[in-house]
C-alpha positions in Angstrom: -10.1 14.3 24.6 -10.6 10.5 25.1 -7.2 8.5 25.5 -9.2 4.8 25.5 -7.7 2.7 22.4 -9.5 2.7 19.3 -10.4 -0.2 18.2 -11.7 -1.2 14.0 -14.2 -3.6 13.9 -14.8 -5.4 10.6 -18.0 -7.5 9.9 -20.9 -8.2 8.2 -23.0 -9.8 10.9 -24.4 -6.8 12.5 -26.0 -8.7 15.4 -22.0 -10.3 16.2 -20.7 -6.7 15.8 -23.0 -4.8 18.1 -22.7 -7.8 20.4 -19.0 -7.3 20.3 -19.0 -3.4 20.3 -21.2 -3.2 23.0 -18.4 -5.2 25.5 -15.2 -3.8 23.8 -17.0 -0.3 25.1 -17.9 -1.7 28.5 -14.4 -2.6 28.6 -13.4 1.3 27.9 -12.3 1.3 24.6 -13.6 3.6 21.2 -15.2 1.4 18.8 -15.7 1.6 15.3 -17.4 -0.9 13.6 -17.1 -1.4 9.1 -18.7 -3.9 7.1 -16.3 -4.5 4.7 -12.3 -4.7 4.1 -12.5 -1.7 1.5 -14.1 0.3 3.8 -11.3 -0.6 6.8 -8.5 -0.4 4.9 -9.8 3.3 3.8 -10.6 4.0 7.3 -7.2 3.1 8.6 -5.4 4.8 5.8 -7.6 7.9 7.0 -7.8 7.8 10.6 -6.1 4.9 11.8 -6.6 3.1 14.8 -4.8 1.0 17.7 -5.8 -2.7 16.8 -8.1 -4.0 14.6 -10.6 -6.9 15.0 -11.8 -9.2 11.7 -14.7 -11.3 11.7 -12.9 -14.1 9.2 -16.9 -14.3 7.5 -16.0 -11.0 6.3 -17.7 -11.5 2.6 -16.3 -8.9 0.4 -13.5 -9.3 0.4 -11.1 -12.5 2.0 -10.4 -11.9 5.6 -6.8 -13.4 4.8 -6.3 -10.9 2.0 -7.4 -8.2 4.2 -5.3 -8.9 7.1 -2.5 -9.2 5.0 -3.4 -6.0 3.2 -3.4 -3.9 6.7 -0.2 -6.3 8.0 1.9 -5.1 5.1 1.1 -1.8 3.9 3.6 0.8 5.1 0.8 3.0 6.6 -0.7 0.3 8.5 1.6 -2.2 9.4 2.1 -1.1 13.0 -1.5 -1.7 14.1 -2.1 -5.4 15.6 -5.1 -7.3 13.9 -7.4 -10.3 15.6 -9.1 -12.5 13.5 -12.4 -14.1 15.1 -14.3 -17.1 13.2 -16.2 -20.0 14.3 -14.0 -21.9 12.8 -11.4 -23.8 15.0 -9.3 -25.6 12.8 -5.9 -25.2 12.7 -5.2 -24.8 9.5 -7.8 -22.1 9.6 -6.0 -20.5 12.4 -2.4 -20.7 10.8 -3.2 -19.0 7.5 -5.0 -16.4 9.6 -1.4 -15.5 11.8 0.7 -16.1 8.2 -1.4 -13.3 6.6 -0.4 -11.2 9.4 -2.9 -11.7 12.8 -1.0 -11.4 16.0 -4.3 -12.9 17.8 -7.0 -15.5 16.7 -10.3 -16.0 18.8 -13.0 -18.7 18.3 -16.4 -17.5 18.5 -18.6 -17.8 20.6 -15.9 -16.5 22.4 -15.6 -15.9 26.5 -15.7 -11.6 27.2 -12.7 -12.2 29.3 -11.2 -13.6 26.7 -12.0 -10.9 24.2 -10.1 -8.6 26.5 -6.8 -10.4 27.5 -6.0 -10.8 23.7 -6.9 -7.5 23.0 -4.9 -5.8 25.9 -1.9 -8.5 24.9 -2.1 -7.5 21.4 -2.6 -3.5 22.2 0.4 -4.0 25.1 2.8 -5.6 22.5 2.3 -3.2 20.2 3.3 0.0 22.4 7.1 -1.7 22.9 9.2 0.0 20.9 
């Protein structure tokens, strides 16, 4: 049986989310990887997972409404969500922790980076 986090990826660039599987796995964790919020919210309702990781150009569906969606539903409130987008600006960034992100990363983002925020996120979320 495989301990290594599981990690839900959400997004509709497939080139971003292979790219982004492919390192999250180097890094030792169990990737999934959806292309839209219906299918991640049914997938966490059904399976769960330890963090989850939103590409904000998520197009079915608001990224926002999504995070919000996993943030405050009773069956998935306990597992951490990262938004990434190329977008920088801080308004951006604000309504993305207000709907519920615990983490925000700009892409192109630094591997290393990828990593500390996920093992912060993943590390916060195991205190009781």
């Amino acid at each position: 049986m495989n301990d290594a986090p599981r990690i839900l990826l959400v997004g509709d660039d497939p080139t971003l989310a292979e790219i982004t599987a492919f390192r999250l796995e180097l890094l030792g964790y169990q990737v999934q990887v959806v292309s839209s919020g219906d299918e991640a919210i049914e997938r966490l309702e059904r399976e769960g997972a330890d963090a989850v990781i939103i590409d904000t150009s998520v197009i079915d569906a608001s990224p926002l409404e999504i995070t919000s969606r996993i943030a405050n539903a009773e069956t998935t409130s306990r597992i951490p969500v990262m938004a990434f987008s190329a977008n920088a600006d801080l308004d951006e960034v604000e309504r993305a922790f207000h709907a519920g992100a615990k983490q925000y990363l700009v892409t192109p983002y630094d591997p290393a980076v990828l990593a500390q925020k996920l093992n912060q996120m993943l590390a916060t979320n195991t205190t009781p």
